[in-house]
C-alpha positions as CSV (number, residue, x, y, z in Angstrom):
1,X,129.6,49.3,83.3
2,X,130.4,45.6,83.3
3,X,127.0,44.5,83.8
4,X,123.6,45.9,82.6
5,X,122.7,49.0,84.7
6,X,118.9,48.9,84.6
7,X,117.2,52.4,84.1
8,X,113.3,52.7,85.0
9,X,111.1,55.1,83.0
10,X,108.2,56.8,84.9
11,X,106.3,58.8,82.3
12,X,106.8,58.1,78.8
13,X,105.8,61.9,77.9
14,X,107.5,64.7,75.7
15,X,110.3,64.8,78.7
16,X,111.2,61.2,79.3
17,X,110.7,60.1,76.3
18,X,113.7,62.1,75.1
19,X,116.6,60.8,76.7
20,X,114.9,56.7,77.1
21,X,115.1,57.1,73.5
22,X,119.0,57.3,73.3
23,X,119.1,54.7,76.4
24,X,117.3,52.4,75.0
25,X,120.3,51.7,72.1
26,X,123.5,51.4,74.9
27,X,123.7,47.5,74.8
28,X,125.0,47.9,78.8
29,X,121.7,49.7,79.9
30,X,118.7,47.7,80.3
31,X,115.5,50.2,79.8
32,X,111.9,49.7,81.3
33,X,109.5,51.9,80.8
34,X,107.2,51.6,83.6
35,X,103.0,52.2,83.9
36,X,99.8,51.2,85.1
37,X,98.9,48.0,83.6
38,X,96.2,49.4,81.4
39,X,99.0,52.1,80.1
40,X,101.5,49.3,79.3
41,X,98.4,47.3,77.4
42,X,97.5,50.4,75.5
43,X,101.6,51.3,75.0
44,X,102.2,47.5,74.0
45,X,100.0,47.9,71.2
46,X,100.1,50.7,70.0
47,X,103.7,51.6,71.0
48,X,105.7,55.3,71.3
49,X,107.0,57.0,68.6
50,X,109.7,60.0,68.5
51,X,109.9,62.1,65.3
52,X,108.1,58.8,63.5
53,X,110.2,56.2,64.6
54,X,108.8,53.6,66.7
55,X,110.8,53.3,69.7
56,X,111.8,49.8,70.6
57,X,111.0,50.1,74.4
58,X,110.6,47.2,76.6
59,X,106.8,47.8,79.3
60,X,106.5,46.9,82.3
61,X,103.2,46.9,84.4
62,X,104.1,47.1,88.5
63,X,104.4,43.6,89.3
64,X,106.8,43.1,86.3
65,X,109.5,45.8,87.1
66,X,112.9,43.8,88.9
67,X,115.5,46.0,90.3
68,X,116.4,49.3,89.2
69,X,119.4,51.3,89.8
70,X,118.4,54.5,88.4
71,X,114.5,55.8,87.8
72,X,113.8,58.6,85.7
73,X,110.9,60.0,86.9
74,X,109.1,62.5,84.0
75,X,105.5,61.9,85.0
76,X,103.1,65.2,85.5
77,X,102.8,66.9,89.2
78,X,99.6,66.4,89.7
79,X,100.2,62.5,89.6
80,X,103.4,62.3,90.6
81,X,102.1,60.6,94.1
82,X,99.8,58.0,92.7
83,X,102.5,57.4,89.8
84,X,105.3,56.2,92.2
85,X,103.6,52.9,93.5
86,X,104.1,51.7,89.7
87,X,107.5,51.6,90.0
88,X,107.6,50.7,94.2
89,X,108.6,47.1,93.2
90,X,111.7,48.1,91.8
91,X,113.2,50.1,94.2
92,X,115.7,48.8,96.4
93,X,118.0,50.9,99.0
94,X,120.5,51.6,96.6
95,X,117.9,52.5,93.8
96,X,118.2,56.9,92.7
97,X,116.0,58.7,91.7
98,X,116.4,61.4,89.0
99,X,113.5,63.8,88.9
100,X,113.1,65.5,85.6
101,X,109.4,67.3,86.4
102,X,108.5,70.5,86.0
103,X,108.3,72.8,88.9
104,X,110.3,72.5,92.0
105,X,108.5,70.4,94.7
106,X,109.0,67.0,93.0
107,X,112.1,66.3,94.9
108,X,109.9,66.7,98.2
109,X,107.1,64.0,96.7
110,X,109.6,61.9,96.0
111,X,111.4,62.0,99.3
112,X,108.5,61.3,101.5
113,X,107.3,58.0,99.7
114,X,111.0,56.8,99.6
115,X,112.6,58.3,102.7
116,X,115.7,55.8,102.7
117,X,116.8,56.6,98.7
118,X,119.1,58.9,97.1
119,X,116.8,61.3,95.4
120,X,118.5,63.6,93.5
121,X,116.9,67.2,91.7
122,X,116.8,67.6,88.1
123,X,115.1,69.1,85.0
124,X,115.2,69.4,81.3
125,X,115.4,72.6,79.9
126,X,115.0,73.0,75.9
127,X,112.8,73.5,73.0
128,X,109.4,72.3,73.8
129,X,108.8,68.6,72.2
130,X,105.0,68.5,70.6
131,X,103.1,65.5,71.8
132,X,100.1,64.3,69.9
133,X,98.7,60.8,71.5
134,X,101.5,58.1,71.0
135,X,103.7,60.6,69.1
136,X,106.4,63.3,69.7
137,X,108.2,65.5,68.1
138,X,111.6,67.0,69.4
139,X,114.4,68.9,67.9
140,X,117.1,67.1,70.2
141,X,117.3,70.6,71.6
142,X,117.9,70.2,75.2
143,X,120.4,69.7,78.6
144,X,119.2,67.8,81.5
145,X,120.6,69.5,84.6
146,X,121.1,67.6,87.7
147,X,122.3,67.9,91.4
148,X,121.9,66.2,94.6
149,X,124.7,64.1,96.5
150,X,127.7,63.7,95.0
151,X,128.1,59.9,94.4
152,X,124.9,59.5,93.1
153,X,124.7,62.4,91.2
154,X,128.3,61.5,89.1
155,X,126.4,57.7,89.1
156,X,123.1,59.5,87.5
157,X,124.9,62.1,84.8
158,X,127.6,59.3,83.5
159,X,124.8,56.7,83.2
160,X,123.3,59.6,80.7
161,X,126.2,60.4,78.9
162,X,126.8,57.4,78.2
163,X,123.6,57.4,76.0
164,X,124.5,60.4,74.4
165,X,122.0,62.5,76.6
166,X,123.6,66.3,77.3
167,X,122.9,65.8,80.9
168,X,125.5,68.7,83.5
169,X,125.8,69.0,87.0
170,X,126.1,72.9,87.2
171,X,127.8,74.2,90.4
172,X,125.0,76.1,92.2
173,X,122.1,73.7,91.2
174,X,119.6,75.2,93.1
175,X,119.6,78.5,91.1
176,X,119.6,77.3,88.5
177,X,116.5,75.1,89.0
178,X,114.9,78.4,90.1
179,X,116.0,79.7,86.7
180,X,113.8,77.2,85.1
181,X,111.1,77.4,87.1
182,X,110.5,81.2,87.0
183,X,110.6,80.8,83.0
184,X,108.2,78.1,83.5
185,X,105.8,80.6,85.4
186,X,106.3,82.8,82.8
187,X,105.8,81.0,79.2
188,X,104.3,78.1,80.1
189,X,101.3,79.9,82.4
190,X,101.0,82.7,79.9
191,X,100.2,80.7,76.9
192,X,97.7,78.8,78.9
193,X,95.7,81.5,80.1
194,X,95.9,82.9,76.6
195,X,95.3,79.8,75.1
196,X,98.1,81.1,72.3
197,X,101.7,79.5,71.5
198,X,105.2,81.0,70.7
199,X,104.1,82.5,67.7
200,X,101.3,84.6,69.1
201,X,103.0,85.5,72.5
202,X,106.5,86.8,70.7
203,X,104.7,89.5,68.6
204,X,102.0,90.3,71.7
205,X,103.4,92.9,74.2
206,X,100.6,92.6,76.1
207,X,101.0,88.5,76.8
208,X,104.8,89.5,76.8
209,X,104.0,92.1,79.6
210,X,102.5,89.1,81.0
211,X,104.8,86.7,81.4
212,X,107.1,89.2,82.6
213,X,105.0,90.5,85.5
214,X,104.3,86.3,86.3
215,X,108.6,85.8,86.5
216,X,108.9,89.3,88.3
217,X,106.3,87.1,91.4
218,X,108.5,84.3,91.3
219,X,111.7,85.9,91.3
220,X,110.3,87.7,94.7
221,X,109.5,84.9,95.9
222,X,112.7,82.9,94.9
223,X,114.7,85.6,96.9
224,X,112.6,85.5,99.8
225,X,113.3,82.1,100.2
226,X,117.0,82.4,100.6
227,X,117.8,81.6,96.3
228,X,120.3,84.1,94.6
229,X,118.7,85.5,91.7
230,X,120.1,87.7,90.1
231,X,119.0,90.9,88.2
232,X,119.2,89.4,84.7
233,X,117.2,86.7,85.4
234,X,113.9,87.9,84.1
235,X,115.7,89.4,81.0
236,X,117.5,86.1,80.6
237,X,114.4,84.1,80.8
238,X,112.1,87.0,77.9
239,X,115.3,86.1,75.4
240,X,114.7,82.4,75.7
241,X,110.9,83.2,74.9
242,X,111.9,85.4,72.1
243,X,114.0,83.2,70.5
244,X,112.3,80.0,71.1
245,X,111.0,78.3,67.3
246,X,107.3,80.0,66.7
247,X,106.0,76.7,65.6
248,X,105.4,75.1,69.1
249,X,103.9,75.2,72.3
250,X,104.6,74.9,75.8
251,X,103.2,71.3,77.4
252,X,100.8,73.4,79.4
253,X,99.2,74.8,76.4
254,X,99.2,71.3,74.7
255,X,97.0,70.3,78.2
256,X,94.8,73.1,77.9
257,X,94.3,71.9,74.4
258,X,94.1,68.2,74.9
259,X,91.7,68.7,78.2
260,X,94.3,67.5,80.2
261,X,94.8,68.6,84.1
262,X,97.3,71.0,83.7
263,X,100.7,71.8,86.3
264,X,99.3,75.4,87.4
265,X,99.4,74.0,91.3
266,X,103.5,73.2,90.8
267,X,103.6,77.2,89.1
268,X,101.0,79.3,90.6
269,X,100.3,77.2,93.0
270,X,103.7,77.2,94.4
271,X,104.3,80.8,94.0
272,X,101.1,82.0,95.7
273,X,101.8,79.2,98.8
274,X,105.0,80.8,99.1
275,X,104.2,84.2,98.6
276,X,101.5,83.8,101.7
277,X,104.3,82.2,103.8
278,X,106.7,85.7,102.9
279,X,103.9,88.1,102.8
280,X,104.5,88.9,99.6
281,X,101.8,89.9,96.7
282,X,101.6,87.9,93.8
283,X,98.1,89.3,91.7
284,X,99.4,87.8,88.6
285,X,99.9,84.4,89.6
286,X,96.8,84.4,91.8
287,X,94.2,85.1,88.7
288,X,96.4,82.2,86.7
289,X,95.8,79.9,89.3
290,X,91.8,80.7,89.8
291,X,91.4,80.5,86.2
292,X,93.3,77.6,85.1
293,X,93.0,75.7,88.2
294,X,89.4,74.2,87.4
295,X,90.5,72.7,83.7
């Protein structure tokens, strides 16, 4: 990179935070991280910090943002939409866009505001940061995985390496997203509804019956729409649980507990739309979804 490749932040939360923190110290890569103008006030003076360290980031409100050739985009689902007119000004026809959301329709969201971009699929999977106000914790436990077009998916994952980031392109992306997301259903909705973290749910075999029965929906529905789960998935995903570090919670639990809008439409939600489309039952995920969907 002979010139400063300028990387765009959208959502400086317990996801994006992680790899703009390594970013941010590669002399070629020019970081923004991008908000609202009342968010970049309230960030500007009272600034992020990861495991206690102030993060030297460089705001930018909408108008402010020049050109970007990459975008990280690590806001919530539910305000994905509304989110992506902060960074509209920077976007350009050669600008990609590396989703790193939970869930799997964010590629879609993405897609329809910026038809004409290289939008490419992507997520973090690793132990859970803790996020209280301004502050994050993170064990630098983690692997962004990403896929999409070829070009701009080598462009994306070297601009990450680079940093330091683990970031892969595994072969047969899509599964693997699916992985993800069916451990998502699983964990993440489970210690919402029971309002309990890792600790709790690893020595319940009733919230572990739970989750299991919530990744057994998905993986129905996964298959019915064409993805090639296997058998072990569900087995896979309960040994990640098991041996996840007791001490933290999943970001949906830290929303329940914060009073924050939680991402049950991109889990439940998503199962339970696609299930109706199949014709396939999904009790589980429908009573996670009527109960959380209201908070």
């Amino acid at each position: 990179m002979n010139n400063q490749t300028h990387v765009v932040l959208l959502g400086a939360g317990a996801i994006g935070v992680l790899p703009a923190a390594k970013l941010v110290k590669v002399p070629e890569i020019k970081l923004s991280v991008a908000a609202d103008a009342q968010r970049v006030k309230r960030y500007r003076e009272e600034g992020i910090f990861l495991n206690d360290e102030k993060l030297p980031f460089t705001y930018a409100a909408p108008e402010e943002l020049t050109p970007a050739d990459l975008i990280l985009v690590a806001t919530k689902m539910p305000s994905l939409a509304e989110a992506l007119e902060n960074v509209a000004q920077a976007v350009t026809e050669k600008t990609i866009f590396l989703p790193l959301l939970n869930g799997i329709s964010a590629y879609e969201v993405i897609k329809s505001r910026f038809p004409q971009n290289p939008v490419l699929k992507g997520f973090h999977l690793g132990h859970a940061s803790v996020r209280i106000g301004n502050k994050i914790s993170h064990d630098d436990v983690g692997t962004i995985y990403c896929g999409g077009e070829k070009s701009a998916l080598d462009f994306a994952v070297n601009v990450l390496k680079s940093a330091g980031v683990d970031a892969e392109a595994p072969d047969n992306f899509e599964v693997a997203m699916w992985q993800k997301f069916v451990l998502n259903v699983g964990i993440n909705q489970t210690q919402a509804f029971y309002r309990a973290g890792y600790a709790e749910v690893q020595k319940s075999p009733e919230m572990l019956r739970f989750a299991w029965d919530l990744m057994e929906e998905a993986v129905a529905v996964g298959r019915a729409c064409g993805v090639k789960l296997g058998d072990e998935v569900i087995e896979s995903a309960m040994m990640v649980i098991c041996k996840m570090p007791s001490t933290v919670k999943t970001s949906m639990l830290q929303d329940v507990e914060a009073g924050r809008k939680t991402e049950v439409d991109a889990f439940a939600g998503t199962v339970c739309r696609l299930a109706e489309k199949y014709g396939i039952d999904v009790p589980k995920n429908k009573l996670v979804l009527e109960k959380l969907k209201g908070l």
